[in-house]
N, C-alpha and C positions, 0 to 999 in steps of 0.2 A: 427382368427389370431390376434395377440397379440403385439405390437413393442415399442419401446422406440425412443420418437420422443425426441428431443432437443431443436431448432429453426427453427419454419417452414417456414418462412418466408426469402426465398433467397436473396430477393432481397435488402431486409434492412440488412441481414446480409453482405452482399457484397460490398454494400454504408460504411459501420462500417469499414471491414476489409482495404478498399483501404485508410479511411483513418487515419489509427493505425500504424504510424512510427514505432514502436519494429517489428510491425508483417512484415511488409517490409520488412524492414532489414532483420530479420529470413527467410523468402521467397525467398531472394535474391540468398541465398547459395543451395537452393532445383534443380535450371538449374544444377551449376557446380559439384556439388556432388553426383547425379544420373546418368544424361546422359552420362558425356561422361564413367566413369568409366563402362555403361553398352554397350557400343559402341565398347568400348577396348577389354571386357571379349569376345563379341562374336566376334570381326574378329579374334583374337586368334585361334576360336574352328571352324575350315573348314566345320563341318559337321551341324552347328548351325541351318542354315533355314532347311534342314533336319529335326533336335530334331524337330524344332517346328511344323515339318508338322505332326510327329509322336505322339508330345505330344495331339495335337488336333485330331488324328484319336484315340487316347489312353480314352480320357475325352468322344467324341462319345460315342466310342462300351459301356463304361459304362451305360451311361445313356438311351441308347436304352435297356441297360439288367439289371437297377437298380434295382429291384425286387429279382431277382437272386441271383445278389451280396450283397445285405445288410443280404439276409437271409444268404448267405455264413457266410459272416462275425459273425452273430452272432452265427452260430453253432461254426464257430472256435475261437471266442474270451469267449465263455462259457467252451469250452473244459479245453483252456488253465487256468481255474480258476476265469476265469472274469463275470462281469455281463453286460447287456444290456439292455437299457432303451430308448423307443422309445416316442419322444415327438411332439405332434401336433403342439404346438405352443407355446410361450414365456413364457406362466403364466406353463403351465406343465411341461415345462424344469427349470424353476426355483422352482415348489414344490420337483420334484424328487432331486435336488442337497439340496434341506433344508433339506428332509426329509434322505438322508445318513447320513446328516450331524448331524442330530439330533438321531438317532441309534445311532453315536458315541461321544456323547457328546463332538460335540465339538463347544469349544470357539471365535478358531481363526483358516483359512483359509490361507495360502500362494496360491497366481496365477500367471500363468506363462502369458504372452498376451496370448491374445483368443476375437474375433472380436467377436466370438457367445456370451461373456458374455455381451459384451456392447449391443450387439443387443437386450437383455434378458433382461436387465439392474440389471446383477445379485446380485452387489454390493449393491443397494437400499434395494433390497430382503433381503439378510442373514442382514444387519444392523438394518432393521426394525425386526428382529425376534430376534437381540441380540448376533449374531455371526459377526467378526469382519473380514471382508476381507481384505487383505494386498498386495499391486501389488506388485512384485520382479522385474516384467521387470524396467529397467531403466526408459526409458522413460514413462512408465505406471506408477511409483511412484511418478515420477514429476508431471504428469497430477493428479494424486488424492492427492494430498497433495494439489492444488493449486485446488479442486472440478471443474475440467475440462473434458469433455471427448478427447478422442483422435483426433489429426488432419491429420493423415497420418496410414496407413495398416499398415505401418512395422515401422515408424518412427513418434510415435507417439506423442512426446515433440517437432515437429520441427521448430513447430512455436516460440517456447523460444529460449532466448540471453542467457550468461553465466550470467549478469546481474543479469537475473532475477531469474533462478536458486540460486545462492548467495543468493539472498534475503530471499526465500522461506526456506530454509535450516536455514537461519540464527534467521527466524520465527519459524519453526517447530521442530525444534532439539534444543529447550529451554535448555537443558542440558548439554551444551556442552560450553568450555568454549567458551567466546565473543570474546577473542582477535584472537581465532581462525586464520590462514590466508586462505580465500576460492578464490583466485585471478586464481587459477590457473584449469583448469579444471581437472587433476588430482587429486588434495585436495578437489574437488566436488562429484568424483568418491570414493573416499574411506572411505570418512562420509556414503555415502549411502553403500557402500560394510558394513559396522561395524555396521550399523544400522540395514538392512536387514539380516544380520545374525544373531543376535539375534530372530529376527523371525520366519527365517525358521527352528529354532530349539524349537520352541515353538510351533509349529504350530502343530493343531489337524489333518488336511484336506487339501491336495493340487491340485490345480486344472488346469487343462493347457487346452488348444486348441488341434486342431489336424489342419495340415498340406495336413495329409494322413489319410485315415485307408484302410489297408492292407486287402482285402477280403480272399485270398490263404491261410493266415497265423491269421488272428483276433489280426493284430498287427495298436499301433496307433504310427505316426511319427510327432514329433516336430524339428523344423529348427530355430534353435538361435544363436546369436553372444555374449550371455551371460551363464554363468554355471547357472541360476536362472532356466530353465525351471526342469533341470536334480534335483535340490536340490528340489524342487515342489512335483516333484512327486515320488522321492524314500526316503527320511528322515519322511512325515508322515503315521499314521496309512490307511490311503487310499489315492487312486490317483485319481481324478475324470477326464475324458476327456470329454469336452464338442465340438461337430462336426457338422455340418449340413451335410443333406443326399448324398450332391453332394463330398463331401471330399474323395467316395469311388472309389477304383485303383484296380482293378484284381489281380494283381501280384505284388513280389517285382520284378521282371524284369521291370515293367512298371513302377514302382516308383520309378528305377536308371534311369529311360529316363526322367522323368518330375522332379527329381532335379537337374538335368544338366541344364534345363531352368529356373529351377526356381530362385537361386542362382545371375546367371547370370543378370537376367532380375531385380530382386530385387536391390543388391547392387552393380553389377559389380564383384563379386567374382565368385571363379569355383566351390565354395563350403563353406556354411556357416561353424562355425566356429564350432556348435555343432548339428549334425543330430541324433536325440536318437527314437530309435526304443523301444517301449513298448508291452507286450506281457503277461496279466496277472499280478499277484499279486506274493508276492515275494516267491521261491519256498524253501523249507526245505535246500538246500545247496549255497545258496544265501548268499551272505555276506551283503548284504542291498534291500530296497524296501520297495515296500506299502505293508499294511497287505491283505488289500483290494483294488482290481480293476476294475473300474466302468465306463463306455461308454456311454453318452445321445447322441445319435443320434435325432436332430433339424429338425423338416420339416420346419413348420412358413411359407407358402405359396409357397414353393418349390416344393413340388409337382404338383402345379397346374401351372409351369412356365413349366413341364416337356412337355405338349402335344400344349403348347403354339410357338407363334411365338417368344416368347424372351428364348426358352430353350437353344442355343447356351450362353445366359450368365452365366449359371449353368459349363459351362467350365472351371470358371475360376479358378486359383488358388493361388490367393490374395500376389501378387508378387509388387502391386501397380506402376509396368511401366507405365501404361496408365496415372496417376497421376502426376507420377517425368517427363512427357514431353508434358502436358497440359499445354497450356498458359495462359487458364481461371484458373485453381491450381496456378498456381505459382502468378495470380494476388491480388487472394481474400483468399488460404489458404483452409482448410479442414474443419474446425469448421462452412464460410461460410455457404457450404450446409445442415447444420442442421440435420443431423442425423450422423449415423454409418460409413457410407460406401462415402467418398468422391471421387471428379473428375469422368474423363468420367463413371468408372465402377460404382459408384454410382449413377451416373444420367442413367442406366440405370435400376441396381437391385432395389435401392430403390421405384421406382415406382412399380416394382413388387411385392414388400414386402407390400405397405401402400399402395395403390393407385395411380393411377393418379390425381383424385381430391386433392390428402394432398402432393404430390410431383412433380408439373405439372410443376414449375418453373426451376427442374432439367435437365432435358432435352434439353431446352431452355440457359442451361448453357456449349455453347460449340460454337468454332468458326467454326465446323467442319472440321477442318486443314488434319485430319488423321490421327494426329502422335499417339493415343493414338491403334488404329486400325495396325497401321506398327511395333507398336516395344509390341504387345500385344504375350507373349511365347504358347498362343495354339489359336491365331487367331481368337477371337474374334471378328465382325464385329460391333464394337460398335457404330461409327457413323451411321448405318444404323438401330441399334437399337433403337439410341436415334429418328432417323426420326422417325419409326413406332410410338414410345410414343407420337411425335407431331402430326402423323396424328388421333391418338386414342384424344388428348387434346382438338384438333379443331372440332370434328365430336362430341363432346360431348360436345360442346361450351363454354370449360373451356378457353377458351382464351379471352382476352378483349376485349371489345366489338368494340371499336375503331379498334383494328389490325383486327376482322372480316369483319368491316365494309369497312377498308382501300383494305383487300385484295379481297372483291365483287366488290367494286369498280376498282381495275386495272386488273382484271376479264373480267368486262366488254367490255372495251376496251380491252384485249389481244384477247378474242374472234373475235373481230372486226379488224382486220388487215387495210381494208381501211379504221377506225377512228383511229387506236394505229397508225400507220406511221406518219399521219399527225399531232394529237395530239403532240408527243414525240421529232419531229423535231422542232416544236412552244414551247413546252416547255426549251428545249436545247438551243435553239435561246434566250432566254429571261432569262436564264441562264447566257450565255457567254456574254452577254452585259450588266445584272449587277454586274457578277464578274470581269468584264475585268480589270478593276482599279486594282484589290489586289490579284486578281488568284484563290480566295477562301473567303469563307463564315463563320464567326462568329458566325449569327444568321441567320435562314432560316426557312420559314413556314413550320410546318410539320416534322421537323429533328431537332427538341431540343434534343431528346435523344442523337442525336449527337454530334451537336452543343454546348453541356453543355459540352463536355469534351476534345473537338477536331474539328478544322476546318475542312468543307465540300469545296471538291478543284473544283473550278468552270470549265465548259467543257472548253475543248478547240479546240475542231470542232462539225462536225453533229453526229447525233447517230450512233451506233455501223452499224447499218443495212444500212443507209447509205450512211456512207466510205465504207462498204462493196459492196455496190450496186456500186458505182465511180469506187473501185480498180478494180471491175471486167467489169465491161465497160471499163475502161482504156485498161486493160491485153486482149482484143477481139482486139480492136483498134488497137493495137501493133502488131497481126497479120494480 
């Protein structure tokens, strides 16, 4: 297996991001512009927690019969004209998309977003062989003009100001006159509209993600709030869909049940702005399309997450809710976790994809609050996935040696009830009598990770056990 790693190192990236004022600022707006609008959409829809018990019985029955359905799909997506290209891992899904590409001599590529190309880092690939990729998504043009990867699943510029936009535009679009006025974010929007359409009418090869692929029918489904995916894949000579194995849905009846959550959970809408059903290559009375239509179905270690205990994350359907209402995302941003795939649903796939030893600090990157688990559209249980990853990190003594040592140590004592009682109430005690003066703690032996960011608030009685042990000797007394 094959991946494109970025920065592996979490924890220096997290140190950077907390302290980069733009990316703050930028951060700020990810609470009020996700949540609540995804809050509104479903108490709107009565039947909501419903869909979502449905969409998560829907993603099951697949993946218990993916065998079935993939070969489905390819007999129907061959029917309909198309081809079908099964790839093990990252380096064979990016020779298969060079090698269409290179049948058809082509130059230059238009791409629709597609998580599978970053994952592949397919853009390195065709540049290094002389073919020119070109992002149409919006925010996918920003992040590669500025050689960024993306920092959010569906919103992938979110971390940039309009600022900075401006600037980069004002960099990269040398051609245009200076005095320009780019103040306004619409005057942002249609430099890039008049730039990217030259483009996409240049373009030999376009390439998009898939959402879906439809087993019943051998159709592939894109979800956009931009016309870029539509212009992608019907203006050139072929369409490429690039998909991992899990993107497969039995029916379109089941793919009218999982974009009702999807929509929803993503931006607060009932329904993206363009959902394009693809079906084959363009047929003799077609007034537009590709000439050729082409399908790489991605494993990359997906199949071996199938029989595993993390295969419920193979559920997902990259809607990025668990993200827009992480308090750890909203503090350090996407680019933090150093790869593809950010926030809760990244700190668990990616350890799937690369290891636990190359992605051990992910998991680790969560308060465990739940929200990303409550407002997950096919019920994911991702806090409890990310525990498994820790208990897999610890038992394979990828944690520091200090926190293994710290945690044999109050081990010992918890084993020990008559030393932990006595211990914890003397510790408490010596506590509250040198914090008594201030309430709380600056500096404290042992709790700098704390301490370095925030005061530790001094007791202010016995231990939990106890005042518990008192109120219930009191509560006997009273009778």
């Amino acid at each position: 297996m094959s991946v494109h790693i970025t920065s592996p190192d979490f924890k220096a990236n997290a140190r950077k991001a907390l302290a980069d004022a733009p990316l703050q600022q930028a951060l700020a707006k990810v609470g009020p512009g996700f949540i609540g609008k995804r809050a509104a959409a479903a108490d709107k829809l009565p039947e909501f927690k419903a869909l979502r018990d449905s969409a998560r019985d829907i993603k099951n029955h697949t993946l218990a019969h993916l065998d079935l359905y993939l070969e489905r799909f390819e007999t129907k997506a061959r029917a309909a004209g198309g081809h079908v290209h099964f790839a093990v891992d990252a380096a064979q899904a990016r020779d298969i998309v060079l090698d269409i590409c290179r049948q058809l001599g082509a130059k230059t590529v238009t791409k629709g977003k597609s998580m599978i190309s970053e994952e592949i880092a397919l853009n390195d690939h065709l540049e290094a062989n002389g073919i020119e990729p070109v992002e149409t998504d919006l925010g996918e043009y920003l992040i590669q003009i500025r050689g960024e990867g993306p920092s959010h699943i569906i919103a992938p510029a979110i971390h940039l100001n309009k600022e900075q936009v401006e600037a980069d535009f004002r960099r990269v679009h040398a051609d245009l006159p200076p005095e320009r006025n780019l103040s306004e974010p619409t005057a942002l929007l249609a430099e890039a509209r008049g730039k990217l359409r030259e483009r996409f009418l240049a373009a030999d090869v376009g390439i998009t993600g898939a959402n879906f692929l439809v087993a019943e029918t051998g159709t592939s489904i894109i979800v956009t709030n931009e016309g870029n995916g539509d212009l992608t894949q019907t203006l050139p000579k072929a369409h490429i869909v690039l998909a991992s194995l899990e993107k497969l849905v039995p029916t379109l009846e089941d793919v009218s049940q999982l974009l009702r959550v999807l929509a929803r959970s993503a931006t607060g809408q009932e329904m993206s702005v363009y959902t394009t059903f693809s079906t084959g290559p363009r047929r003799a009375d077609d007034l537009d399309g590709p000439g050729e239509y082409h399908v790489v179905i991605l494993d990359n270690g997906r199949s071996g997450m199938l029989a595993g205990q993390f295969r419920e994350m193979l559920r997902c359907i990259r809607c990025g809710a668990c993200m827009n209402h992480c308090p750890v995302y909203h503090a350090v941003g996407g680019h933090a976790y150093g790869w593809v795939y950010p926030g809760p649903m990244g700190a668990v796939l990616t350890p799937s994809l690369i290891g636990i030893e190359k992605g051990r600090n992910l998991p680790n990157a969560s308060t465990f609050c739940g929200r990303c688990e409550q407002v997950c559209p096919v019920r994911i249980p991702l806090p409890k996935l990310m525990r498994n990853w820790r208990e897999k990190e610890f038992e394979r003594h990828l944690t520091p040696a200090t926190q293994r040592y710290g945690l044999a140590f109050w081990a010992f004592f918890a084993r020990r009830g008559w030393l932990y009682r006595p211990a914890t109430r003397a510790a408490m005690a010596v506590l509250a009598l040198a914090g008594k003066a201030r309430g709380r703690f600056s500096k404290l032996p042992l709790a700098g990770g704390w301490t370095q960011y925030r005061e530790f608030p001094a007791p202010e009685g016995g231990t939990f056990q106890a005042q518990w042990a008192a109120r219930t000797s009191a509560q006997k007394s009273a009778r």
